[in-house]
SERO-35191 format. One record per atom (N, C-alpha, C): residue in three letters; x negated, z negated, y. Coordinates in steps of 0.2 Angstrom, whole numbers, padded with zeros to 4 digits, always signed. Example, Ala and Ser with C-alpha at 12.3 -4.5 7.8 and 13.67 -1.06 7.14 Angstrom:
<recs>
ALA-0066-0039-0028;ALA-0062-0039-0022;ALA-0066-0039-0016;SER-0064-0035-0011;SER-0068-0036-0005;SER-0064-0039+0000;
</recs>
This chain:
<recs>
UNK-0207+0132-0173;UNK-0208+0126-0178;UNK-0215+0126-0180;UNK-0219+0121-0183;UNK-0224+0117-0185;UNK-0224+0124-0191;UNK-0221+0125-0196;UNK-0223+0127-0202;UNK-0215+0131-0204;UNK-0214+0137-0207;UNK-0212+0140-0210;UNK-0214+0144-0217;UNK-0210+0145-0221;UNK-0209+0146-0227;UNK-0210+0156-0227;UNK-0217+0157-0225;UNK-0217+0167-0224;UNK-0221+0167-0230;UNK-0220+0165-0236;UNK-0225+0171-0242;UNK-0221+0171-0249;UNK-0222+0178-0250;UNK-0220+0181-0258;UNK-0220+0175-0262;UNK-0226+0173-0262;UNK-0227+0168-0267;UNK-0222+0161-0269;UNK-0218+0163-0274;UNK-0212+0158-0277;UNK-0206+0159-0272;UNK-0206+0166-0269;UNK-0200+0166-0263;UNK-0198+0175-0263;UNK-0199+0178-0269;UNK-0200+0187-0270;UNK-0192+0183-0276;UNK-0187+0182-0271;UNK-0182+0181-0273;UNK-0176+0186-0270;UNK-0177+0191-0270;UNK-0174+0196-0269;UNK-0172+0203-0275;UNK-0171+0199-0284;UNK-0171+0204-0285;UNK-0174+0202-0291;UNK-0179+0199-0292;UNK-0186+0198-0298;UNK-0181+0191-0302;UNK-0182+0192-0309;UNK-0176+0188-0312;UNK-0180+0181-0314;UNK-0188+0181-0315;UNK-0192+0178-0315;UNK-0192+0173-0308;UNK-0191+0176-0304;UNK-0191+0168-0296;UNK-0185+0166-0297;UNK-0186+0158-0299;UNK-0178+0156-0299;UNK-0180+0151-0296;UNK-0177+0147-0294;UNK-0174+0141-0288;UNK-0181+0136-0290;UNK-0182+0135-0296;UNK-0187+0131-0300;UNK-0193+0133-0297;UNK-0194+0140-0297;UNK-0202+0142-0296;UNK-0201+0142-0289;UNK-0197+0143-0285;UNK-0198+0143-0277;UNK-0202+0135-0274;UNK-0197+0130-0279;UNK-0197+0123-0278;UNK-0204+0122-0278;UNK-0207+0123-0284;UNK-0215+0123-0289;UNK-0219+0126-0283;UNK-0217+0130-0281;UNK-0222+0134-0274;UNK-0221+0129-0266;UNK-0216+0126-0266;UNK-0216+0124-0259;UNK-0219+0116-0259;UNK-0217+0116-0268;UNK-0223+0108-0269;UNK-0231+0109-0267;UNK-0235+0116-0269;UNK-0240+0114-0271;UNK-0241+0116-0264;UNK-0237+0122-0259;UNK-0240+0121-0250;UNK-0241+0113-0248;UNK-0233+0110-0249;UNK-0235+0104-0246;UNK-0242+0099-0250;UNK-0242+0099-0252;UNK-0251+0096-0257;UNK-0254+0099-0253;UNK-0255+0105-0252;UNK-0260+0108-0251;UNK-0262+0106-0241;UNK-0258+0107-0240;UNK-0256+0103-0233;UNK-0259+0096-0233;UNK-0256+0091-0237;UNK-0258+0085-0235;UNK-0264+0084-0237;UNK-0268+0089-0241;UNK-0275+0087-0246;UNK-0281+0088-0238;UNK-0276+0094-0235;UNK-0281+0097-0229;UNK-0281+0091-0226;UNK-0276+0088-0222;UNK-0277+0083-0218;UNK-0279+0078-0222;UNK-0278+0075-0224;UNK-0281+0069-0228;UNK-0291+0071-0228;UNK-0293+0077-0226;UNK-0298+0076-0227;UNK-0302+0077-0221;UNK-0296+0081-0215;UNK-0298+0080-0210;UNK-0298+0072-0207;UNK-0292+0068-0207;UNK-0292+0061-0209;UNK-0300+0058-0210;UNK-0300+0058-0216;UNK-0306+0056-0219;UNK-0314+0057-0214;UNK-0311+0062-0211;UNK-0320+0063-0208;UNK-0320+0061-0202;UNK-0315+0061-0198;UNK-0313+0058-0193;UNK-0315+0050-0194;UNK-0312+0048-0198;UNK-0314+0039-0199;UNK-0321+0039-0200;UNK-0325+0042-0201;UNK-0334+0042-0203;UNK-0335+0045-0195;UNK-0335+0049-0190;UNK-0337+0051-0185;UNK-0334+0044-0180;UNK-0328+0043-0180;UNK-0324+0039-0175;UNK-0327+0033-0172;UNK-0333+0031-0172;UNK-0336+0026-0170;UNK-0338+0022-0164;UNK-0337+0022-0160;UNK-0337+0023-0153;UNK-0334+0014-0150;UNK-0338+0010-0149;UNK-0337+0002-0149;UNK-0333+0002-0143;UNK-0327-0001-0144;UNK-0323-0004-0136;UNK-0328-0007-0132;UNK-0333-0009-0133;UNK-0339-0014-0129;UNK-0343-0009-0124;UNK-0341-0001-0127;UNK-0344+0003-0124;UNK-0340+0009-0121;UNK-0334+0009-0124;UNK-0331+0015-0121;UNK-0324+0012-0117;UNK-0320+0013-0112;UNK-0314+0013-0110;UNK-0309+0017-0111;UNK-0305+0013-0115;UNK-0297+0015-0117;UNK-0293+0017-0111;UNK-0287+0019-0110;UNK-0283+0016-0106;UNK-0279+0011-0109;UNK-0274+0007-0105;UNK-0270+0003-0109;UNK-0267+0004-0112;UNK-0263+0011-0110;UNK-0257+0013-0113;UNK-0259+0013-0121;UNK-0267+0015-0121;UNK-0267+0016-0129;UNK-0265+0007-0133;UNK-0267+0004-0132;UNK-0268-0002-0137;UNK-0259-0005-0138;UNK-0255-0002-0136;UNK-0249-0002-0140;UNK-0246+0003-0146;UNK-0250+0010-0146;UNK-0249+0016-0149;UNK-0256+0014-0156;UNK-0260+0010-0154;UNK-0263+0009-0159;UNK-0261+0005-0160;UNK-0258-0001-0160;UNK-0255-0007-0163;UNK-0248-0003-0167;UNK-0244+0001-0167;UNK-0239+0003-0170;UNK-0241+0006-0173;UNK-0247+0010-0173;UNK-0251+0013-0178;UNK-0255+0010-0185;UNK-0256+0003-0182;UNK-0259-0001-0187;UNK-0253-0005-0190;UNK-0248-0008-0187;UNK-0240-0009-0191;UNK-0238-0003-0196;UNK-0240+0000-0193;UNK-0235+0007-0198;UNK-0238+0009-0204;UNK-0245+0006-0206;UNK-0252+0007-0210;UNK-0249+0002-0215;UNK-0248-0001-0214;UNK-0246-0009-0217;UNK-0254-0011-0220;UNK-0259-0010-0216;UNK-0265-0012-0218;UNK-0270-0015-0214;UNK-0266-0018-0206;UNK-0268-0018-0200;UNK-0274-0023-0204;UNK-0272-0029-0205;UNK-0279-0033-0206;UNK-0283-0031-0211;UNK-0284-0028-0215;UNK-0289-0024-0217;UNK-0293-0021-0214;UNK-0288-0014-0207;UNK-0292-0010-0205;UNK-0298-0014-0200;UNK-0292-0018-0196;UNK-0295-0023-0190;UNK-0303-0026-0195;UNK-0302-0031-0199;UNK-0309-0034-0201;UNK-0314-0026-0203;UNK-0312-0022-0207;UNK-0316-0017-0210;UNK-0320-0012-0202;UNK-0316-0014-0196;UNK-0317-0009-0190;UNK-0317-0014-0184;UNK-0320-0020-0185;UNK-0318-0023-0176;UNK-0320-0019-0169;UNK-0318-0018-0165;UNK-0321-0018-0160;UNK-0321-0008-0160;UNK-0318-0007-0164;UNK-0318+0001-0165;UNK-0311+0005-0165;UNK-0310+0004-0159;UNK-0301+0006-0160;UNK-0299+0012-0160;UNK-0303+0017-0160;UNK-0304+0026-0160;UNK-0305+0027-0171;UNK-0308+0022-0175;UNK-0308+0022-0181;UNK-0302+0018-0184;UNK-0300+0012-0179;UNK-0294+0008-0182;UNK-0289+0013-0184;UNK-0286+0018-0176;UNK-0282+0023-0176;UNK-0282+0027-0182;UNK-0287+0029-0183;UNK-0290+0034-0187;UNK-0287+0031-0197;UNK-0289+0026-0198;UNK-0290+0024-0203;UNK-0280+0022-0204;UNK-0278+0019-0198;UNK-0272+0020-0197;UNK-0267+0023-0200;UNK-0269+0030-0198;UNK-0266+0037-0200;UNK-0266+0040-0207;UNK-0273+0038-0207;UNK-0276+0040-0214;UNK-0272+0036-0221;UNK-0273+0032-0219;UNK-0267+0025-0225;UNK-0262+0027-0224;UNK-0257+0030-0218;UNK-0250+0031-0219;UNK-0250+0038-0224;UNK-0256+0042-0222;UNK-0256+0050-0229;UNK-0256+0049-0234;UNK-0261+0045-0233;UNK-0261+0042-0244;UNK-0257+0038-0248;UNK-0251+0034-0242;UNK-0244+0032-0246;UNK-0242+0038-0247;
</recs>
């Protein structure tokens, strides 16, 4: 698996009267945060690096359908499109990045 739940913290539920369901909960909220804050900033630097002009570089094709359902999935394709023409490595990117910060 991607990720399991292996720390004491909000999970020393064997015993201690103090971890109850509430504070485990409380604990597995702030991993997830804490998860999405890290990608959201890998994200973020990615989109400033990602520059790289169609006019210069070759895609295959198969990408320009995997970017297109990534800029549907965004719900912000013509924003990214006008903000990013011709950049379809930052499109991607800015893509992903919007669907993290819904």
């Amino acid at each position: 698996s991607f990720m399991r739940y292996a720390s004491w913290i909000g999970g020393d539920r064997d015993g201690n009267p103090n971890v109850t369901a509430a504070v485990t909960a409380h604990a597995l909220a702030e991993y997830r945060d804490t998860a999405i804050g890290w990608y959201l900033a890998q994200m973020q630097r990615l989109v400033t690096v990602l520059s790289a002009s169609s006019n210069v570089i070759d895609l295959p094709t198969s990408f320009k359908p995997v970017l297109q359902t990534a800029l549907d999935k965004s719900r912000q394709a013509d924003g990214i499109n006008a903000r990013n023409p011709d950049e379809p490595l930052r499109q991607f990117a800015s893509a992903l990045l919007a669907r993290l910060e819904a």
